[in-house]
C-alpha positions in Angstrom: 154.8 -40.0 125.9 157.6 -37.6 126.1 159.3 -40.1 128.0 159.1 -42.5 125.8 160.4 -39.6 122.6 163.1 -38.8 125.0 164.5 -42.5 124.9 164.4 -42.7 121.3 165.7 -39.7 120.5 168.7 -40.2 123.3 169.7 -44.0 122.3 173.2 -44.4 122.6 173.5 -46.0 119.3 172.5 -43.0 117.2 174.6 -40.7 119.1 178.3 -42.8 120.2 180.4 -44.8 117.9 179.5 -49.1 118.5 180.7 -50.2 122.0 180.6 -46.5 123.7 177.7 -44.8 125.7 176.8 -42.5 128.1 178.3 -44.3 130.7 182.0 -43.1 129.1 180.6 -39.6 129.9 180.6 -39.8 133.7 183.3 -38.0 136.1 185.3 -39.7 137.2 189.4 -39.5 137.3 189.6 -35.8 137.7 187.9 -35.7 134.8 185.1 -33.5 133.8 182.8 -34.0 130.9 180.5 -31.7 129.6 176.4 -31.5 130.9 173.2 -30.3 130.2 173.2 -28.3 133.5 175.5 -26.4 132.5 173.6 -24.4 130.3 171.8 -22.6 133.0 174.8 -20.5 134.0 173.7 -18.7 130.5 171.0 -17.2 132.1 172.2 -14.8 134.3 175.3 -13.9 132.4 172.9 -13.1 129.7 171.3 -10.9 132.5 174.7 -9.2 132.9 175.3 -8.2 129.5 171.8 -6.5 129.4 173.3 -4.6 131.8 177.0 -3.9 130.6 175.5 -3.2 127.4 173.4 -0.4 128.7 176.5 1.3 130.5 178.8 0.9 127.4 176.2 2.7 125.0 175.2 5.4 127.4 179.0 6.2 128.2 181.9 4.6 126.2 179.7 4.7 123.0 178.4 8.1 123.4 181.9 9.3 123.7 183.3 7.8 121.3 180.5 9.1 118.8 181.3 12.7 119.8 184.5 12.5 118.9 183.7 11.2 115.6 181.4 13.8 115.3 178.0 11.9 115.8 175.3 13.8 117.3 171.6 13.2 118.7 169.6 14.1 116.5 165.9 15.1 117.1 163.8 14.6 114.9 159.9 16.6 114.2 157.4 15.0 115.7 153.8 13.9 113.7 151.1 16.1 115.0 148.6 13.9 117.5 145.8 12.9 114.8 143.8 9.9 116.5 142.5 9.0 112.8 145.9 8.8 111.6 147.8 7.5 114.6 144.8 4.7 114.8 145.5 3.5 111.1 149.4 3.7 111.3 149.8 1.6 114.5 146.5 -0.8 113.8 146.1 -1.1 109.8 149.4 -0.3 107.6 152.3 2.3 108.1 151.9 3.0 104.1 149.2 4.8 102.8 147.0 3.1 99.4 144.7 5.0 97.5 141.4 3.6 99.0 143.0 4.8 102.5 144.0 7.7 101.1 140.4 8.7 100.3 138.7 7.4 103.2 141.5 9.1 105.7 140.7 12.0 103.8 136.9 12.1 104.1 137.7 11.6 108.1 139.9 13.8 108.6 139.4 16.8 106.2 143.1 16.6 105.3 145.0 16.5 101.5 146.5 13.9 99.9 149.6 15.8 100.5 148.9 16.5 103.6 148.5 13.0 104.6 151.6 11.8 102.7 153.6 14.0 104.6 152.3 12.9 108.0 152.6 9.4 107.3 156.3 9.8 105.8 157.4 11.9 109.5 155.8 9.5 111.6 157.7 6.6 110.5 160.9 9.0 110.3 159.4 9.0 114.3 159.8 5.7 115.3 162.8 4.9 113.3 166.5 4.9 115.4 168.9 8.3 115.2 171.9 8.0 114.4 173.2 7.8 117.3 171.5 4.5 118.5 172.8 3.1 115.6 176.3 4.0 116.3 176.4 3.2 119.5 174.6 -0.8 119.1 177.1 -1.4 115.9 180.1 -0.5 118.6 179.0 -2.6 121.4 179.0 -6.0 119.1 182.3 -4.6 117.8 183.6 -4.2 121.0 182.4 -8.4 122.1 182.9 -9.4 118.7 186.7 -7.9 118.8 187.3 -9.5 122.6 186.1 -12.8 121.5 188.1 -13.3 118.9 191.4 -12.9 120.6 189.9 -14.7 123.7 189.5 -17.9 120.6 193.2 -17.1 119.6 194.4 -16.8 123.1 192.7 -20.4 124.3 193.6 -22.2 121.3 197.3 -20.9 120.7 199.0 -23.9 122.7 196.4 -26.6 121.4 197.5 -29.1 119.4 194.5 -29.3 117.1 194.9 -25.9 115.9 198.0 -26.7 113.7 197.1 -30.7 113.0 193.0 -30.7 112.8 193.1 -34.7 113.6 194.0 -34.2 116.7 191.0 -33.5 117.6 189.5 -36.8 117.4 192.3 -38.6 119.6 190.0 -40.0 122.4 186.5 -39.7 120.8 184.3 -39.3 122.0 185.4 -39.7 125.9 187.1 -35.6 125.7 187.0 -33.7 128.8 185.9 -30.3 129.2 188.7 -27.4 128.7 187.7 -24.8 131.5 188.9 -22.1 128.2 186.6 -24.0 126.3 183.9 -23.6 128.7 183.9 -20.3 129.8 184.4 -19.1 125.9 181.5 -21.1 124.8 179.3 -20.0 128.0 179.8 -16.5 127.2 179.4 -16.4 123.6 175.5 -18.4 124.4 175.5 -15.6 126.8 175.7 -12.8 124.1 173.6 -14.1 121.7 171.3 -14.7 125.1 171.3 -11.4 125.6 170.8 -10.6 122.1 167.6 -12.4 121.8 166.3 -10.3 124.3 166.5 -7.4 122.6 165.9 -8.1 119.5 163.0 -6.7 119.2 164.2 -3.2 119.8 167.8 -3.2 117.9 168.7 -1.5 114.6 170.2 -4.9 113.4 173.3 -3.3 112.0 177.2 -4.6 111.6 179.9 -3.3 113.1 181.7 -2.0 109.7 178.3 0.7 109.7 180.3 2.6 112.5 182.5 3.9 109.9 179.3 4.5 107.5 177.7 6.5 110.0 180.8 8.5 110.9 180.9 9.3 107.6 184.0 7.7 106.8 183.6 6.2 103.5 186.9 5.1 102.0 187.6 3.2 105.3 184.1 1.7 105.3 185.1 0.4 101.3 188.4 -0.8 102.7 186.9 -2.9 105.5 184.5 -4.3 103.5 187.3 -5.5 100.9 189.1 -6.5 103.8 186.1 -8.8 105.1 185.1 -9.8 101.7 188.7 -11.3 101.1 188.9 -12.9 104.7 184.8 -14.3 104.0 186.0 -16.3 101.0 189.3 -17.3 101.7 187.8 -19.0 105.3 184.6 -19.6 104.2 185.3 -20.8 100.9 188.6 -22.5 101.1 189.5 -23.6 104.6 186.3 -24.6 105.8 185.1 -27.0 103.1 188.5 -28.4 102.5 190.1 -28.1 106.0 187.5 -28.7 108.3 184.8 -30.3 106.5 187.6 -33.0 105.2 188.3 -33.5 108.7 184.7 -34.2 109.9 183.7 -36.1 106.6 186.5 -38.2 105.9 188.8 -38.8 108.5 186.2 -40.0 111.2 185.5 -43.1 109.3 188.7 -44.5 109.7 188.6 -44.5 113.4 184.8 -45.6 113.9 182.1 -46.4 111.2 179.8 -44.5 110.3 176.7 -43.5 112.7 173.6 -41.2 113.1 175.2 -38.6 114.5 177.8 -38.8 111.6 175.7 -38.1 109.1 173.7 -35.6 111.2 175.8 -33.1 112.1 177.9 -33.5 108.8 174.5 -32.7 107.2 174.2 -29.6 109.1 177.7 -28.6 108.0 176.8 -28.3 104.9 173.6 -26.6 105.2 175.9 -23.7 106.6 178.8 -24.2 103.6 175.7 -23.6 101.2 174.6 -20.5 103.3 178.7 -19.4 103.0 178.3 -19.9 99.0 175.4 -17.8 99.3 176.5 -15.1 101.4 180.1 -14.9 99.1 177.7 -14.0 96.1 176.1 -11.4 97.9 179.2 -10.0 98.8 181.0 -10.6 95.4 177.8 -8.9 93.9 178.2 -5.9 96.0 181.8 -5.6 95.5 181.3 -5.2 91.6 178.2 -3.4 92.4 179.9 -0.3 94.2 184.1 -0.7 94.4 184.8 0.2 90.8 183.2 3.7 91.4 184.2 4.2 94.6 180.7 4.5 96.2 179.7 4.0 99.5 179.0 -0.2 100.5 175.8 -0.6 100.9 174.7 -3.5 102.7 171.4 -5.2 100.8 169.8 -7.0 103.8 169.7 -3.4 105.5 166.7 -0.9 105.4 167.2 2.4 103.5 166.7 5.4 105.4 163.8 7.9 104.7 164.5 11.3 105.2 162.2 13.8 106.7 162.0 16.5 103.5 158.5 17.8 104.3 159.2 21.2 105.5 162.4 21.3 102.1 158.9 20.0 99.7 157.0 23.0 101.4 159.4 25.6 100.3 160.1 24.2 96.9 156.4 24.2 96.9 156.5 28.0 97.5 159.0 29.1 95.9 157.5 27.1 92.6 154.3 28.8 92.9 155.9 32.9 93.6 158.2 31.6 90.0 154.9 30.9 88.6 153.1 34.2 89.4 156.0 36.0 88.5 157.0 34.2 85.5 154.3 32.2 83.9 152.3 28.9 84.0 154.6 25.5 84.0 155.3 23.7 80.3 156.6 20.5 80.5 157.6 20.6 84.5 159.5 23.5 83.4 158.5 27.3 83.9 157.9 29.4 81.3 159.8 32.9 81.7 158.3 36.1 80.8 161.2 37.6 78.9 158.9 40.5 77.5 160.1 42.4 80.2 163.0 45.2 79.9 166.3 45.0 81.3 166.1 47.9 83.2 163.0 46.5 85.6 
């Protein structure tokens, strides 16, 4: 059966133009065409950049924090309740009011009480500051090295300056070693990536300068990305390169499945890039004009651990209260019947 799907799905005429097959693909010549088998050096690159990854953040990125004045921060740990810890990790992380009263019964604790152990222990499990900082710099750091490594290896290519050149000698091209290695690594990353994904803050490299506390630079990259976004997202990739794959092709071949296919997904992605521009555009009118910080809307907000700032408020309310009066309002009502020399 999966034989027989394999054949379909790998017929020459949905994926070559009429007259070419797999057969044009072989080595031959001194020359080296790409193949599935290659793929598997992915796997232990990926492997590599676990590792990398772990010495860059424990050293370079730790550094680098201290100077700009990141620190660990630790933060108060929820006291061991088995109730508690047994609803938070098995039923919800946020408390309703029919657990509220039952976790009360069980427990003997206040509404309050509960509240503020269920607002510390997800302050518990969420990443410092400093993990933050230091996973935003390591995909700054790739991110930076492969794009000049994609300037570097297409700088003396032809197709870079004329985009039709790259269809002279479709589809028999041979493999670039540049181009190899380039797109080997990148699959690596995003390898390696998947891996952890389960465990990282999912943050973008501008956040370095957000968590550094740097917020005019972090406004100034964003408008610096938002203008680079749209002018290659908006302008040269629909009318550079998807002109190229949609209308020159077809005077060199006719049309075929895998035409149409990859064309289509294409434009899946230029939808996604129209999408994405209005998020940005929206945030840019959201938050430039007054010179706030850019906040990114896909990202989590932060909750702060204020329990032991509520408990003091909370005292000091009630000795203003005693001393003063009952509250009117949410205000306290002074005593002024007092004289000036008490």
């Amino acid at each position: 059966m999966l034989e027989w799907l394999s054949d379909i799905f790998w017929q020459e005429r949905l994926w070559f133009p009429e007259g070419l097959g797999w057969a044009d693909l072989e080595d031959r010549d001194g020359r080296v065409y790409a193949k599935a088998r290659d793929l598997w050096v992915v796997l232990p690159i990926a492997l590599l950049f676990l590792v990398i990854r772990q010495i860059f953040e424990r050293t370079v990125a730790t550094y680098v924090a201290s100077l700009f004045g990141i620190k660990e921060t630790v933060r108060r740990k929820a006291a061991h309740i088995p109730t508690l810890e047994s609803h938070y990790c098995h039923t919800s992380k946020y408390l309703t009011q029919m657990s509220v009263e039952k976790l009360c019964k069980q427990t003997g604790c206040s509404e309050r009480q509960l509240q503020r152990w269920f607002r510390r222990r997800r302050n518990q499990d969420r990443p410092n500051l400093m993990k933050k900082f230091c996973e935003a710099s390591w995909r700054f750091i790739f991110y930076l090295i492969a794009f000049i490594s994609g300037i570097v290896a297409l700088i003396d290519k032809p197709w870079l300056y004329d985009l039709e050149e790259m269809w002279k000698g479709f589809p028999t091209l041979t493999l670039l070693p540049s181009q190899y290695w380039y797109y080997m690594l990148e699959l690596s990353f995003y390898a390696s990536l998947l891996c952890s994904v389960a465990t990282d803050v999912k943050r973008k490299s501008a956040k370095m300068f957000n968590y550094a506390g740097w917020r005019k630079t972090c406004n100034y990259i964003f408008i610096v990305f938002g203008a680079f976004f749209i002018i290659t997202r908006l302008i040269i990739f629909p009318f550079r390169i998807m002109y190229c794959t949609w209308v020159y092709p077809v005077t060199l071949y006719p049309p075929f499945f895998g035409y149409y296919f990859f064309n289509s997904l294409l434009l899946v992605l230029q939808c996604l890039h129209i999408f994405w521009a209005v998020l940005i555009i929206r945030m840019a009118l959201r938050f430039l004009p007054r010179n706030e910080i850019v906040e990114d809307e896909r990202s989590d907000r932060e909750e702060t651990d204020d329990s032991d700032e509520e408990e003091e408020e909370e005292q000091a309310r009630n000795g203003e209260i005693k001393k003063n009066g009952p509250i009117q309002n949410g205000y306290v009502k002074h005593n002024n019947n007092h004289h000036k020399t008490e």
